[in-house]
PDB file of the backbone (N, CA, C, O) and the ligand in Angstrom, with CONECT records:
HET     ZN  A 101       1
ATOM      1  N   UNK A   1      16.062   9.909  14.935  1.00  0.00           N
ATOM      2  CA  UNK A   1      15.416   8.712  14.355  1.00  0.00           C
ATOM      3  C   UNK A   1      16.118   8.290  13.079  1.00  0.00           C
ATOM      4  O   UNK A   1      16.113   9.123  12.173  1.00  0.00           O
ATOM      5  N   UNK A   2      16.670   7.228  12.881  1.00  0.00           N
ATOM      6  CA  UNK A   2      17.297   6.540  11.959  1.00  0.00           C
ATOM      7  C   UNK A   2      16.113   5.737  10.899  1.00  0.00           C
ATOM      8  O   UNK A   2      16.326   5.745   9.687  1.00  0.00           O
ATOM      9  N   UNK A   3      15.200   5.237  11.311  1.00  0.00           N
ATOM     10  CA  UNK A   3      14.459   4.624   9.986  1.00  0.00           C
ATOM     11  C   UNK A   3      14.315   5.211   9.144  1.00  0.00           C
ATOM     12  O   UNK A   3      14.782   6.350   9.122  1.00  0.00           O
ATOM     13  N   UNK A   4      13.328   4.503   7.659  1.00  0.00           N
ATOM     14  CA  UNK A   4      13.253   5.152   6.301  1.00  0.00           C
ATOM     15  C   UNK A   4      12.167   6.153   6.449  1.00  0.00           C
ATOM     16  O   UNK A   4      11.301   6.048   7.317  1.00  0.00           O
ATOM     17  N   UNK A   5      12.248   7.515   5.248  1.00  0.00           N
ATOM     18  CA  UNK A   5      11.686   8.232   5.338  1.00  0.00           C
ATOM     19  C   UNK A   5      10.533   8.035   4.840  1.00  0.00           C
ATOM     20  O   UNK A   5      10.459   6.857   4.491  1.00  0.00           O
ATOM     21  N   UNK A   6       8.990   8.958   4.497  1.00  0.00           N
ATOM     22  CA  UNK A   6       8.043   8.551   4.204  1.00  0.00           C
ATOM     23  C   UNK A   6       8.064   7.909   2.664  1.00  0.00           C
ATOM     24  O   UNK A   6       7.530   6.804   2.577  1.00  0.00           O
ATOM     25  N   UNK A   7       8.507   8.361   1.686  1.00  0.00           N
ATOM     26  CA  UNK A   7       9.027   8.041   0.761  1.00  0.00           C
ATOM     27  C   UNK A   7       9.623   6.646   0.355  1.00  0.00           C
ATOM     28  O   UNK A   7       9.227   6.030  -0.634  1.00  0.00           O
ATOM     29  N   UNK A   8      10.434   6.279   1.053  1.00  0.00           N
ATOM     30  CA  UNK A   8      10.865   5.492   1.288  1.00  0.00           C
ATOM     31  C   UNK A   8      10.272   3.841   1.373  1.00  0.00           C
ATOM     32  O   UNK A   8      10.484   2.738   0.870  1.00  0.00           O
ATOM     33  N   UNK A   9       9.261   4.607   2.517  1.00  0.00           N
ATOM     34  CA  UNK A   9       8.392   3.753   3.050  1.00  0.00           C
ATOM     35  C   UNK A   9       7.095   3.084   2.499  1.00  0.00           C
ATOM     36  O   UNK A   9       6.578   1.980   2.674  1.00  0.00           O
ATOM     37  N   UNK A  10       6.681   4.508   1.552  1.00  0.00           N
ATOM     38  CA  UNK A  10       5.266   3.981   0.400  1.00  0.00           C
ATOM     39  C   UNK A  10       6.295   3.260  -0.556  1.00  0.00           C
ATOM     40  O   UNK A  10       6.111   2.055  -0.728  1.00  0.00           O
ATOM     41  N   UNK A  11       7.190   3.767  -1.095  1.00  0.00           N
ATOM     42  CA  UNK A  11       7.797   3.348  -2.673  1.00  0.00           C
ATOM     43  C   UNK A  11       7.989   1.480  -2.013  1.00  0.00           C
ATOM     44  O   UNK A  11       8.045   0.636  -2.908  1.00  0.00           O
ATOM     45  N   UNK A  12       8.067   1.010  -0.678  1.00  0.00           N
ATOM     46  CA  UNK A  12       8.211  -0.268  -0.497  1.00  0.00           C
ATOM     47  C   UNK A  12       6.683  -0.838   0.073  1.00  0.00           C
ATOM     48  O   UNK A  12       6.654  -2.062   0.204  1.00  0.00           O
ATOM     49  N   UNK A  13       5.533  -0.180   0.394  1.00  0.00           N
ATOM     50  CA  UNK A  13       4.543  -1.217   0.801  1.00  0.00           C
ATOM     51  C   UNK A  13       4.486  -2.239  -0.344  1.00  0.00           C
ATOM     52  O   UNK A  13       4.938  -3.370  -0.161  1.00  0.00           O
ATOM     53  N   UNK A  14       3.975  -1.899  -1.459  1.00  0.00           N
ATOM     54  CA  UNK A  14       3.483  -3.583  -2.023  1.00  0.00           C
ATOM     55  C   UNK A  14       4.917  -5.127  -1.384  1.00  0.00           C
ATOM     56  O   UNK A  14       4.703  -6.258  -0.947  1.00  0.00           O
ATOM     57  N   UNK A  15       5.804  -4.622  -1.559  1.00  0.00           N
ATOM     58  CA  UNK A  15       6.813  -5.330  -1.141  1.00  0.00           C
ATOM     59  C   UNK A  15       5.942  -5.640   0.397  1.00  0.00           C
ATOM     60  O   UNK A  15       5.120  -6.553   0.465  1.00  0.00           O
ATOM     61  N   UNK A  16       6.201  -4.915   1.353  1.00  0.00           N
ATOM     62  CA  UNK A  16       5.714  -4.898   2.590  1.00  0.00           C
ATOM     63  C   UNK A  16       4.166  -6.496   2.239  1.00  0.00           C
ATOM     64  O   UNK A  16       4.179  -7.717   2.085  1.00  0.00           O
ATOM     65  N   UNK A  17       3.297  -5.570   2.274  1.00  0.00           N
ATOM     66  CA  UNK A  17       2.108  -5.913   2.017  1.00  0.00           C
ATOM     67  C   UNK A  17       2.607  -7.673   0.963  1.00  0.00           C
ATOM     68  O   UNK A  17       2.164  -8.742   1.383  1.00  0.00           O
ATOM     69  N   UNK A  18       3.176  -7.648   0.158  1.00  0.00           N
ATOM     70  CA  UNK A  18       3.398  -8.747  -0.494  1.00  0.00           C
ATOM     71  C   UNK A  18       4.383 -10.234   0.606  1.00  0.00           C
ATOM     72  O   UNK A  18       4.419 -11.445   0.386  1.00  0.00           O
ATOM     73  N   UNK A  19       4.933  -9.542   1.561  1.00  0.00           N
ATOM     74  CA  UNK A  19       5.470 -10.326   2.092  1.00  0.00           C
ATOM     75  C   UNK A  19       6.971 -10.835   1.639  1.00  0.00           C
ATOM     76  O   UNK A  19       7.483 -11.902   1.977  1.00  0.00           O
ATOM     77  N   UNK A  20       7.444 -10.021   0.960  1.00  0.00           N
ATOM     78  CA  UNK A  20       8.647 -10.238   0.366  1.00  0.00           C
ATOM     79  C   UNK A  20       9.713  -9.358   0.735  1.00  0.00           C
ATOM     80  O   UNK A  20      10.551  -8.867  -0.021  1.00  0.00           O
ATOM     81  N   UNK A  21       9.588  -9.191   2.088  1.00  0.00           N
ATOM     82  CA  UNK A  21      10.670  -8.056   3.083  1.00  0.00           C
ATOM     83  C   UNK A  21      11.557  -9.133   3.330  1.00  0.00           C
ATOM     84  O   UNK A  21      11.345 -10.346   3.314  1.00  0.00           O
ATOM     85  N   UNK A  22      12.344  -8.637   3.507  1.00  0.00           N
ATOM     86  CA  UNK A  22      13.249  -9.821   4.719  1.00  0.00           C
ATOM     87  C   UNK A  22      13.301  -9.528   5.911  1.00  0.00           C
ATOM     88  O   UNK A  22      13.871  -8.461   6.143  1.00  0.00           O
ATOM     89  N   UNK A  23      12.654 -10.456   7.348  1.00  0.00           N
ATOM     90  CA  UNK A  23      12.239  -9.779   8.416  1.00  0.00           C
ATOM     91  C   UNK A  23      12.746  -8.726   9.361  1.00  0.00           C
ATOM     92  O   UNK A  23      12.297  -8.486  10.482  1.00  0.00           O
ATOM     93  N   UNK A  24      14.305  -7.802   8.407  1.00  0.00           N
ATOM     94  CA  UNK A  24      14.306  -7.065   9.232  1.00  0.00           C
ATOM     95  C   UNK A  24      13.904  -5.996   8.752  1.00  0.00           C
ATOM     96  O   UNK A  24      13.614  -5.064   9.502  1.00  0.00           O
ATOM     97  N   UNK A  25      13.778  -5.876   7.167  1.00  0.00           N
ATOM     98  CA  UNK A  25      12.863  -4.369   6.839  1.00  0.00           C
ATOM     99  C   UNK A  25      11.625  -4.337   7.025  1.00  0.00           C
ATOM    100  O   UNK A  25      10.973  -3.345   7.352  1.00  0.00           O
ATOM    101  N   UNK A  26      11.126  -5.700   6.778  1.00  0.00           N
ATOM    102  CA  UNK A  26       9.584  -5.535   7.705  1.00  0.00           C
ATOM    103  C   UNK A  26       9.095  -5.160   8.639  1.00  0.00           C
ATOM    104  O   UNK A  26       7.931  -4.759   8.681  1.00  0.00           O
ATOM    105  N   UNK A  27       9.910  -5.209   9.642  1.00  0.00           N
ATOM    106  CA  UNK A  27      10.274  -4.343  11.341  1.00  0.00           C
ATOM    107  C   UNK A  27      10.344  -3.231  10.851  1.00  0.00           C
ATOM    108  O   UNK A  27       9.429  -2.429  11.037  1.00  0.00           O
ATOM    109  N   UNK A  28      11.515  -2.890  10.057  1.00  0.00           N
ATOM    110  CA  UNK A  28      11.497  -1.358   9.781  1.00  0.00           C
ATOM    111  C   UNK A  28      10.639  -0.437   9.362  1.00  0.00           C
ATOM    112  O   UNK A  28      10.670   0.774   9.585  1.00  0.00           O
ATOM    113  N   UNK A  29       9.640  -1.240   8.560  1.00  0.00           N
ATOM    114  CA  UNK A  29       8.657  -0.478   7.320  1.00  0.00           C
ATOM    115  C   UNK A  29       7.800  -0.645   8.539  1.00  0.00           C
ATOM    116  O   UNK A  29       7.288   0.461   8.718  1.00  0.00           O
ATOM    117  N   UNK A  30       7.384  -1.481   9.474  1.00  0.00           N
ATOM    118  CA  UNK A  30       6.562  -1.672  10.352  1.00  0.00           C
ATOM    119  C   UNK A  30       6.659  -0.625  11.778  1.00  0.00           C
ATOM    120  O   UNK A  30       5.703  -0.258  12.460  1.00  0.00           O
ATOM    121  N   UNK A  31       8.038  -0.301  11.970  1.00  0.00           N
ATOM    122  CA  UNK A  31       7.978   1.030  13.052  1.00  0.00           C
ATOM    123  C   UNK A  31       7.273   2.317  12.132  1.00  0.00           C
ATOM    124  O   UNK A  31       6.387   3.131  12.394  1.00  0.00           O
ATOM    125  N   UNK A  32       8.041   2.097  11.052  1.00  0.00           N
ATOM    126  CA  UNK A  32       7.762   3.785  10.554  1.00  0.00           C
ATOM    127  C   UNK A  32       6.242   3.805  10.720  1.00  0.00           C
ATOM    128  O   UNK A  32       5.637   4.753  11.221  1.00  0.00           O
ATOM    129  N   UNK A  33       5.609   2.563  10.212  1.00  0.00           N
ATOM    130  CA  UNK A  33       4.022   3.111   9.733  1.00  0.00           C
ATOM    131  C   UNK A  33       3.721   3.333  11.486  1.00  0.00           C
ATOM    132  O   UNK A  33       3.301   4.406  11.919  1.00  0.00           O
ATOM    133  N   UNK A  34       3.948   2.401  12.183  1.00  0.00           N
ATOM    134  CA  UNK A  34       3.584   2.648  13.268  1.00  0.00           C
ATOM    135  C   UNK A  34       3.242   4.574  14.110  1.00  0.00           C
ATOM    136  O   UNK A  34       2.321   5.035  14.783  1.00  0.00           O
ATOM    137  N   UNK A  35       3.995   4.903  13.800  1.00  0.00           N
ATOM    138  CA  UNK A  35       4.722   6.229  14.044  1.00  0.00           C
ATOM    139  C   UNK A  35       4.394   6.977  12.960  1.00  0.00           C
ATOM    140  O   UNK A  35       4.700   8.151  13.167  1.00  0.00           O
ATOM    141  N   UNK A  36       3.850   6.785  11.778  1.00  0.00           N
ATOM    142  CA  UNK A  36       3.400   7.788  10.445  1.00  0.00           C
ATOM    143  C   UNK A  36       2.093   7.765  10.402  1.00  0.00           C
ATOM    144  O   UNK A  36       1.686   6.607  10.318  1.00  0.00           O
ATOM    145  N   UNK A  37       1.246   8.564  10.424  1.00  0.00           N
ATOM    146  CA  UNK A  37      -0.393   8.435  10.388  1.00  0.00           C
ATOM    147  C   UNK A  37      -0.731   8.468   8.728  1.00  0.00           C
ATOM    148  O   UNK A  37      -1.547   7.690   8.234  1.00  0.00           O
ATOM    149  N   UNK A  38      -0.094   9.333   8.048  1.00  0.00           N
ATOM    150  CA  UNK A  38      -0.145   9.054   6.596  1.00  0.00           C
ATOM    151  C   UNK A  38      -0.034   8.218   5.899  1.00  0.00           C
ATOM    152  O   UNK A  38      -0.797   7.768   5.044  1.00  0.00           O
ATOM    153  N   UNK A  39       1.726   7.715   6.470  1.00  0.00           N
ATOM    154  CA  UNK A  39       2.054   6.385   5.922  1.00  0.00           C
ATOM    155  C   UNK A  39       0.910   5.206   6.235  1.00  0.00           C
ATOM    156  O   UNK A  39       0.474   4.378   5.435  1.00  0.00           O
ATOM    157  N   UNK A  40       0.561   5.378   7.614  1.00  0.00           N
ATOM    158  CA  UNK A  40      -0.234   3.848   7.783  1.00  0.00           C
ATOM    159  C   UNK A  40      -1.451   3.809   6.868  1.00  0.00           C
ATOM    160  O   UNK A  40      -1.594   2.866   6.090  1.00  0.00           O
ATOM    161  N   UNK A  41      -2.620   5.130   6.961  1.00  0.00           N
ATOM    162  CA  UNK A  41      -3.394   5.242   5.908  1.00  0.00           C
ATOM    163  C   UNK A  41      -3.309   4.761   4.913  1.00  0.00           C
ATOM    164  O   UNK A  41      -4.169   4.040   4.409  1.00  0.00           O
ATOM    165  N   UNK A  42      -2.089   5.110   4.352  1.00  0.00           N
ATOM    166  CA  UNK A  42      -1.873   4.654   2.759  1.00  0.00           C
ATOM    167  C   UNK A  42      -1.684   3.240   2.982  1.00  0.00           C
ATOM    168  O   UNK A  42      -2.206   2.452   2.193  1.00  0.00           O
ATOM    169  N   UNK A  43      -0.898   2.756   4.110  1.00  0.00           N
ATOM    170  CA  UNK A  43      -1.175   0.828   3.993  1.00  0.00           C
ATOM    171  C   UNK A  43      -2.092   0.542   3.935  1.00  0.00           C
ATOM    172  O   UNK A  43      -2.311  -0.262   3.028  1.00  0.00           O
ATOM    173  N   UNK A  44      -3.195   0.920   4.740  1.00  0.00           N
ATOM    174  CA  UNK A  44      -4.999  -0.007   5.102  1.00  0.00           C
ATOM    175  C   UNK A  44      -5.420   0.545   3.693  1.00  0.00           C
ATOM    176  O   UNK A  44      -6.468  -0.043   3.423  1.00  0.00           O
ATOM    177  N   UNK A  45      -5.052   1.512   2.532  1.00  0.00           N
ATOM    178  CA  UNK A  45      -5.795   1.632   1.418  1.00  0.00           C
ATOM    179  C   UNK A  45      -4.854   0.787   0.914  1.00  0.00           C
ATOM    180  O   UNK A  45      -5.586  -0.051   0.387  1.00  0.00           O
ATOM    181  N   UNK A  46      -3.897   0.478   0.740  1.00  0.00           N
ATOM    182  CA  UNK A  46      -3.389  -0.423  -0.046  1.00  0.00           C
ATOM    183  C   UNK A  46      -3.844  -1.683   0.387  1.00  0.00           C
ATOM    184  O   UNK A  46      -4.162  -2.300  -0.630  1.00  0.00           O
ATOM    185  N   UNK A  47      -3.974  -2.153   1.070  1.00  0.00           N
ATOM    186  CA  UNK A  47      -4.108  -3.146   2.429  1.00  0.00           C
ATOM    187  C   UNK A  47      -5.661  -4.069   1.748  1.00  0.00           C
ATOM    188  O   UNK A  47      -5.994  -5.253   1.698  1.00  0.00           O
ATOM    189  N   UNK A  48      -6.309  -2.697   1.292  1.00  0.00           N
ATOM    190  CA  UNK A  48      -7.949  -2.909   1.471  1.00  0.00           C
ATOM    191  C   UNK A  48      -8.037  -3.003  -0.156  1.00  0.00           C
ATOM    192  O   UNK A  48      -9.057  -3.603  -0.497  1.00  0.00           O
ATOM    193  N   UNK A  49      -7.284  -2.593  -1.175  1.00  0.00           N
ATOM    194  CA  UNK A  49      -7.507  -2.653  -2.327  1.00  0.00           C
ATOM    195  C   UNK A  49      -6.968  -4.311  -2.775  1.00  0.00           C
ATOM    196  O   UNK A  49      -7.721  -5.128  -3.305  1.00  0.00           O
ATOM    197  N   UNK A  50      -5.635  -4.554  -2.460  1.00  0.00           N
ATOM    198  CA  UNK A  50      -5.435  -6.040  -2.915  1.00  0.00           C
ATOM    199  C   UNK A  50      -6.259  -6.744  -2.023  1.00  0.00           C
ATOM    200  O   UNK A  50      -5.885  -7.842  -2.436  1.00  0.00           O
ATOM    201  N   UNK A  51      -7.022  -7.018  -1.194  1.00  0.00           N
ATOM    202  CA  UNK A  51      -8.108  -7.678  -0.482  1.00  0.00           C
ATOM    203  C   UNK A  51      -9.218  -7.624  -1.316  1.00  0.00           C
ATOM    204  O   UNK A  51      -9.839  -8.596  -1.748  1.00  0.00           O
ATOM    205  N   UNK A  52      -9.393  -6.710  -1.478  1.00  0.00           N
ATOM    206  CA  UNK A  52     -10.649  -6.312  -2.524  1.00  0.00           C
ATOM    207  C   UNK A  52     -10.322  -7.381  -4.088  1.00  0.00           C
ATOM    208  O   UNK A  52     -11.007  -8.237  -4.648  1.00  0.00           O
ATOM    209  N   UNK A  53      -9.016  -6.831  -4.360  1.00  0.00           N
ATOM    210  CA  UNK A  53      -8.381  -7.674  -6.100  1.00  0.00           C
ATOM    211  C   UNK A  53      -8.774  -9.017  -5.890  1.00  0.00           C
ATOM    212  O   UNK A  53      -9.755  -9.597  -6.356  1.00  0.00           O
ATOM    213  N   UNK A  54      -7.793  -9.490  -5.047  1.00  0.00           N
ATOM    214  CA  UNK A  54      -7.897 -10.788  -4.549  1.00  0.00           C
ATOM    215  C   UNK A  54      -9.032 -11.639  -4.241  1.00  0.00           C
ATOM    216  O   UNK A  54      -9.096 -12.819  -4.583  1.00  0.00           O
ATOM    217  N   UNK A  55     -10.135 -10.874  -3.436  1.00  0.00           N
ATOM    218  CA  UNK A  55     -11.580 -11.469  -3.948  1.00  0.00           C
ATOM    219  C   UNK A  55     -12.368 -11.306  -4.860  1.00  0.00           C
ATOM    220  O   UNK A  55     -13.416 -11.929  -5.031  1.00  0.00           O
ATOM    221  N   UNK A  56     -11.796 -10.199  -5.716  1.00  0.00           N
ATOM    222  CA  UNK A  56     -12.278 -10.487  -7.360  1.00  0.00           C
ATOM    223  C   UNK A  56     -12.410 -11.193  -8.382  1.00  0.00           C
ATOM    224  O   UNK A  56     -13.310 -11.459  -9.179  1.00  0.00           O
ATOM    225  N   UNK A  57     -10.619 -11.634  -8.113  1.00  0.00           N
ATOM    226  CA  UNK A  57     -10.298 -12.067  -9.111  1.00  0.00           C
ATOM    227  C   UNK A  57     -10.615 -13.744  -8.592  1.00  0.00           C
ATOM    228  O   UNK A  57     -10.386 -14.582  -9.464  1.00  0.00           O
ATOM    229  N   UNK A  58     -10.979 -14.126  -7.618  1.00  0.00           N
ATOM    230  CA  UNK A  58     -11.530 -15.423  -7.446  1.00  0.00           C
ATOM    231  C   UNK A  58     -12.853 -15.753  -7.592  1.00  0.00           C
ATOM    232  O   UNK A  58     -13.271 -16.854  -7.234  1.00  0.00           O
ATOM    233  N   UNK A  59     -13.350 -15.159  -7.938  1.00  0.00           N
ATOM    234  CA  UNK A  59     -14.606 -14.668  -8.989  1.00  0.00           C
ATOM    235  C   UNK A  59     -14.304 -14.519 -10.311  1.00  0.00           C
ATOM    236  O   UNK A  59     -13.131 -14.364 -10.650  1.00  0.00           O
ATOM    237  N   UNK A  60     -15.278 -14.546 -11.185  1.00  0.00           N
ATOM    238  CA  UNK A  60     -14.892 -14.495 -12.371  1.00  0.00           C
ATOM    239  C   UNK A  60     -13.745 -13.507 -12.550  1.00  0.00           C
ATOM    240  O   UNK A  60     -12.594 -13.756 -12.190  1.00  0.00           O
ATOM    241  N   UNK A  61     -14.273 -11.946 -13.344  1.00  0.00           N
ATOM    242  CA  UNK A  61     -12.971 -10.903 -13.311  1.00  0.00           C
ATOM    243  C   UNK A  61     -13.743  -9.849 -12.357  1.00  0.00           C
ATOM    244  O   UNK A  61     -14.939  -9.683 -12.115  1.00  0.00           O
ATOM    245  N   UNK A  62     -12.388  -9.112 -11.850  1.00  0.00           N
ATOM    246  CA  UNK A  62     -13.154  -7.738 -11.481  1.00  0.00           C
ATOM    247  C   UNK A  62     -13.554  -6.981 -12.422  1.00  0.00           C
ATOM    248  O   UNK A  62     -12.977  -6.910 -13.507  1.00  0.00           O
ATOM    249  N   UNK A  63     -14.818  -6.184 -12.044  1.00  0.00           N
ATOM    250  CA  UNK A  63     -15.728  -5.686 -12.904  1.00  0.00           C
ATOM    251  C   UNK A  63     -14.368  -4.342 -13.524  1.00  0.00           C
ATOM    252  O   UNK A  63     -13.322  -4.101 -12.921  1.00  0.00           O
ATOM    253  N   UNK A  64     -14.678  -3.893 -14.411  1.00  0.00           N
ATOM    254  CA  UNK A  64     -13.758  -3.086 -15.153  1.00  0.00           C
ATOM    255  C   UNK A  64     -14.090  -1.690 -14.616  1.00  0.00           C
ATOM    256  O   UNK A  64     -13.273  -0.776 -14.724  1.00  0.00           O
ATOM    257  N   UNK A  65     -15.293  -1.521 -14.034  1.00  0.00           N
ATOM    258  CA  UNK A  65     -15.733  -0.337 -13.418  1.00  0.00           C
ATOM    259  C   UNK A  65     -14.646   0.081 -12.221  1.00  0.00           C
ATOM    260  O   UNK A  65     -13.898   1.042 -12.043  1.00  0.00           O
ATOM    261  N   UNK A  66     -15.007  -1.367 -11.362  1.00  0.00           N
ATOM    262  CA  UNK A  66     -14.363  -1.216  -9.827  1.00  0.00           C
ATOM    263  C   UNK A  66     -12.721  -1.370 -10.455  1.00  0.00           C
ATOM    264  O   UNK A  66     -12.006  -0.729  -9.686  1.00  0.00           O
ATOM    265  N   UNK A  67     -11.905  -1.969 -11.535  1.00  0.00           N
ATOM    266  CA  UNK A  67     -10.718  -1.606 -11.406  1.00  0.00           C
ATOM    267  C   UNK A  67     -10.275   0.005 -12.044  1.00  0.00           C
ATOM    268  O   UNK A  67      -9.207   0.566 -11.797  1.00  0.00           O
ATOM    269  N   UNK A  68     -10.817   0.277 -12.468  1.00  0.00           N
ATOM    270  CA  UNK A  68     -10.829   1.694 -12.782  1.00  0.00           C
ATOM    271  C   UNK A  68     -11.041   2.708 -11.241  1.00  0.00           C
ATOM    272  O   UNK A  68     -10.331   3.391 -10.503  1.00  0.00           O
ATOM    273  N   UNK A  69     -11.930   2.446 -11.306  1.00  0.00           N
ATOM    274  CA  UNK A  69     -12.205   3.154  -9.813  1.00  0.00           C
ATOM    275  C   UNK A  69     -10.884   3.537  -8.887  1.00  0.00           C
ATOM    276  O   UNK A  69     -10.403   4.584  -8.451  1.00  0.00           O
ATOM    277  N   UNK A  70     -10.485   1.832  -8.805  1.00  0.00           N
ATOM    278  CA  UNK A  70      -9.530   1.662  -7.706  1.00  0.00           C
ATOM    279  C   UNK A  70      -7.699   2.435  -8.265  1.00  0.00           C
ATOM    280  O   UNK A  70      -6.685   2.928  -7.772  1.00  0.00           O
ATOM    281  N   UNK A  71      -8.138   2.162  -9.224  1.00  0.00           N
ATOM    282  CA  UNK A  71      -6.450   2.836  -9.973  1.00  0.00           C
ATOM    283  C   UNK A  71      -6.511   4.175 -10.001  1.00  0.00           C
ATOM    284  O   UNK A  71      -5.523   4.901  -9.895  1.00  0.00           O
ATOM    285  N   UNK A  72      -8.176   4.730 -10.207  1.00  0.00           N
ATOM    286  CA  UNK A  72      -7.822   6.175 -10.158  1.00  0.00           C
ATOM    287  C   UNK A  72      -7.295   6.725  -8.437  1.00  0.00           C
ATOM    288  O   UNK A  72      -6.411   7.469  -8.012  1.00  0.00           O
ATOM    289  N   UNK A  73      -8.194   6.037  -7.927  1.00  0.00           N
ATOM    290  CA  UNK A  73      -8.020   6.404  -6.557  1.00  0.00           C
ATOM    291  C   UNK A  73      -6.447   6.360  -6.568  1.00  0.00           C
ATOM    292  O   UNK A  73      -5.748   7.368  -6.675  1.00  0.00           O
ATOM    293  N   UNK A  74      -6.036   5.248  -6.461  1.00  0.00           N
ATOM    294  CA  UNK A  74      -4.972   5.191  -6.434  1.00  0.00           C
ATOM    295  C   UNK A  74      -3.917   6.171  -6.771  1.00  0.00           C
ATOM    296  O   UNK A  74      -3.190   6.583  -5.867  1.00  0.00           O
ATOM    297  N   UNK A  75      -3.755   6.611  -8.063  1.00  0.00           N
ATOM    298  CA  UNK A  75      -2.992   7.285  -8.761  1.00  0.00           C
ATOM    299  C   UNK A  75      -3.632   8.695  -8.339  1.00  0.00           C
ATOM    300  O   UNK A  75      -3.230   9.624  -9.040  1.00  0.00           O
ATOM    301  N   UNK A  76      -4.452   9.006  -7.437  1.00  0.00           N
ATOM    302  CA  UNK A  76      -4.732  10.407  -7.064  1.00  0.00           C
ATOM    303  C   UNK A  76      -3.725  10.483  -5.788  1.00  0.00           C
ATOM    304  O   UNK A  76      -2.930  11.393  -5.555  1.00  0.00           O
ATOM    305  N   UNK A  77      -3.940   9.353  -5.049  1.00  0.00           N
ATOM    306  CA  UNK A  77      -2.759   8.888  -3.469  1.00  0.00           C
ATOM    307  C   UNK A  77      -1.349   9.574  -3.757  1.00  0.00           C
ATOM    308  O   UNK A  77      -0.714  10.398  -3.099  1.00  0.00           O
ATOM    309  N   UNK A  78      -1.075   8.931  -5.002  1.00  0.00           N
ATOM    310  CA  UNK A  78       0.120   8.997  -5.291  1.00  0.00           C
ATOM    311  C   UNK A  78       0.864  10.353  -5.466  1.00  0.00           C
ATOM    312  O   UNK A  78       2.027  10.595  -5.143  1.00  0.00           O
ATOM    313  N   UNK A  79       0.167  10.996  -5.909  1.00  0.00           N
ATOM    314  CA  UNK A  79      -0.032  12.340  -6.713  1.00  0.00           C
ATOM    315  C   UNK A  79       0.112  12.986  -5.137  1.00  0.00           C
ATOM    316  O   UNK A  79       1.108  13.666  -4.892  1.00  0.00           O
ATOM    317  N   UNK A  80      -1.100  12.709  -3.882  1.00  0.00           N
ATOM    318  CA  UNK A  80      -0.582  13.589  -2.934  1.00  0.00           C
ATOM    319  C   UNK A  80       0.378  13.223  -2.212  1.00  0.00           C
ATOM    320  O   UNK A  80       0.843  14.114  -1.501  1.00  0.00           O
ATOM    321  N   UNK A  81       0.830  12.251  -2.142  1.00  0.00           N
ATOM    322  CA  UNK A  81       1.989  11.649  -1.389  1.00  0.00           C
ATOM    323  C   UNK A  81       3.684  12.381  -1.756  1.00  0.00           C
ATOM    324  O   UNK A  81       4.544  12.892  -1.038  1.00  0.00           O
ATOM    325  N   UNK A  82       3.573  12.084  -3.349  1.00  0.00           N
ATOM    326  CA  UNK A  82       4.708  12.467  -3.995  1.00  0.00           C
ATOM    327  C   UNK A  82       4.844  13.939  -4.205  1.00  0.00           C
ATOM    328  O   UNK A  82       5.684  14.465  -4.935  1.00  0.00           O
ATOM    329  N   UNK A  83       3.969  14.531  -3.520  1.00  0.00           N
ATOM    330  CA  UNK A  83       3.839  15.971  -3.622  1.00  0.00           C
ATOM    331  C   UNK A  83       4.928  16.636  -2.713  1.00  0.00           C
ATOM    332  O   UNK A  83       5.008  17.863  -2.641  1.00  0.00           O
TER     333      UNK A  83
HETATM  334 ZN    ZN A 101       5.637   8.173   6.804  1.00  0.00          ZN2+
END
């Protein structure tokens, strides 16, 4: 198997997720998750957190609670990923 490794592959979702691939690493980032059960996880939480931002912030602000929340979570992901 030639695609990017898992690594690889988180250090580029927001890119992914942002839409700023050029459509052939999007294919690429898009087999791996396909084929990574970890990797994809970590997309639908990434996936589900800027969904979440995004209807926040079209609301007044997000509450300071829920962005806390979400960064810790976050930065715990990270922590097992990069492990
Ligand atoms: Zn992976």
């Amino acid at each position: 198997m030639s695609g990017p490794d898992c690594s690889q592959t988180l250090h580029r979702l927001y890119e992914y997720l942002d839409g700023e691939m050029t459509p052939e690493d999007t294919a690429t980032i898009a087999r791996h998750l396909a084929e990574c059960a970890p990797c994809m996880e970590q997309h639908d939480i990434e996936a589900a957190v800027k969904a979440l931002l995004k209807r926040s912030c079209r609301q007044e602000q997000a509450p300071v609670a829920l962005r806390t929340a979400i960064v810790q979570r976050l930065t715990t992901l990270r922590i097992e990923y990069t492990d």
